[in-house]
Structure formats: structure tokens, C-alpha cells
N, C-alpha and C positions, 0 to 999 in steps of 0.2 A: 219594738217594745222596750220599755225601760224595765231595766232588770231591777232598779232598784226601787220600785212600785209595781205593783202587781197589779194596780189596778188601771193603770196607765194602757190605752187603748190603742192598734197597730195604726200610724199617723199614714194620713195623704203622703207618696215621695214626696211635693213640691213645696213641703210646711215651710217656712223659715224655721230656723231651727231657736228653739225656746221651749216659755213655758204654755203660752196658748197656740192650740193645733186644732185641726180639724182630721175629725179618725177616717180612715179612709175607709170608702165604698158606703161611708152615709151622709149622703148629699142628694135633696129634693130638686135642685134647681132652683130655690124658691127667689134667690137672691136677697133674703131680708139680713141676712147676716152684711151680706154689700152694702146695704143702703146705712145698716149703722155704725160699718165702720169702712167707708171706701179706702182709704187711704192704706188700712191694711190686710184687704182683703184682695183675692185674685181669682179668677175663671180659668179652668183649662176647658176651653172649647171640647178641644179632642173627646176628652175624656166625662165630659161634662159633668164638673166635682168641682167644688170652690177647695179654696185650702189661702192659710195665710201667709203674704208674703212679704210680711215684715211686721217682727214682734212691735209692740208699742214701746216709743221711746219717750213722750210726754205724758204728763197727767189726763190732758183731753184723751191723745191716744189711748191711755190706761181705760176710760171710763169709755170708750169707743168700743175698745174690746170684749169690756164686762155686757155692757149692753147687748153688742154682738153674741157673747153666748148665754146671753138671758132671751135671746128673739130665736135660740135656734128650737123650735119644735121638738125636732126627733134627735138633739144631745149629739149634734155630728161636732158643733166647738166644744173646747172641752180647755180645761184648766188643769196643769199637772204640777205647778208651783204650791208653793207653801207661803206665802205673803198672806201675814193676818188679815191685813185691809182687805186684798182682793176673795179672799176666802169668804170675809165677814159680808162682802158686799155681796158677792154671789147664792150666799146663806138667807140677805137680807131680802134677793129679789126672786126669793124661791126656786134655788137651780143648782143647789149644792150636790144635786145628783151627777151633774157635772164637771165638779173636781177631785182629780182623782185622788186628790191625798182623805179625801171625805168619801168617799162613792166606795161601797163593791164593784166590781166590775158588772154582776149580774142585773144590777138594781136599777130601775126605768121609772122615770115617773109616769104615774098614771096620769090618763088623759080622759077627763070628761066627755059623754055623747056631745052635748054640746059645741066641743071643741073640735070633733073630726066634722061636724057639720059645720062649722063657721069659721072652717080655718084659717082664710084669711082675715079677718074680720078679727077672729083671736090676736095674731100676728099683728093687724097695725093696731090693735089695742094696747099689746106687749110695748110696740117702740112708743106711743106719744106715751105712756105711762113711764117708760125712763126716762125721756126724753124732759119731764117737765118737774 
């Protein structure tokens, strides 16, 4: 945990070390997090938990990532940076629950009946909606 945010959530061991992570022990399997940002996202089999393994180093990267924790459902990526851009973008695609410099730690966004019925349906909704 980061001591100097409190709201900063206990990270996967296998994060790359940075400002986007994925908290560990919330991980679906779902692999939509993978699909929007392969390049820096990673599978521990073993363990079956994604976690990122390697910060974004480009712009694309950058908006791979954002997307990434705009597709994650249940808030497992998570933003603990303070970059206005990435803050305002995260804010912009409804998921500010997700960074910690914004977020209580206890705060969860609500989820629509609709949503726990269609959830995937929600999900590729989410990516071609960033995506375009």
C-alpha cells in the first residue's frame, strides 16, 4: 500500500511498478482488460489474476491503459497517479472511482440490474465505445 495515499488499494506482487496497477485478489478472468491493452497487460496462470507488466510508455500506450481501466467492471485496474490528462480522461469516461487520488477507498460504483445481466454485452459495449 502507498502510505502516501490512503486510498491506494493492496497491488497484484507482479504489477510493474508505476502509477497503473491492478489491486490484487480482484480479478474475473474476464480478459477484457487484455484485449485493450495487450501490450501491457499479463496472465499469471498459476494464480489466475491479470496484473500489469509494463507501465505505458507511449501516447497509444497511455490511451491503451486508460481504456483498460475504463473496461474493468469490478475497479480491479486502478489509477494512483495524479496527471491531469489521465485523471480528466478517466473522469471523462465515467471511472473516476478508479483513481485513487479521486476515489475513497470504500466508494464502488453502482452497477445497473441490466448490467449484471448483460455483462458481457456491457463490456464489448464499453471497448467499441472507447475505441471509436
Amino acid at each position: 500500500m502507498n502510505e502516501g495515499n490512503p486510498n491506494e488499494r493492496d497491488r497484484y506482487p507482479l504489477n510493474a511498478k508505476g502509477e497503473f496497477y491492478v489491486e490484487d485478489g480482484i480479478c474475473l478472468c474476464c480478459m477484457i482488460p487484455e484485449i485493450e491493452a495487450a501490450e501491457l497487460m499479463g496472465f499469471d496462470h498459476q494464480a489466475m489474476h491479470c496484473y500489469l507488466k509494463q507501465q505505458p510508455m507511449t501516447p497509444e500506450e497511455l490511451e491503451h491503459a486508460i481504456a483498460a481501466v475504463a473496461t474493468s467492471d469490478i475497479q480491479g485496474l486502478r489509477y494512483a497517479g495524479n496527471n491531469e490528462y489521465v485523471l480528466g480522461r478517466l473522469v471523462e469516461l465515467g471511472v473516476s472511482d478508479c483513481c485513487d487520488a479521486l476515489a475513497p477507498k470504500e466508494k464502488l460504483r453502482s452497477v445497473e440490474p441490466e448490467d449484471k445481466e448483460n455483462f458481457v454485452r456491457t463490456c464489448l459495449k464499453k471497448i467499441f465505445k472507447t475505441k471509436s
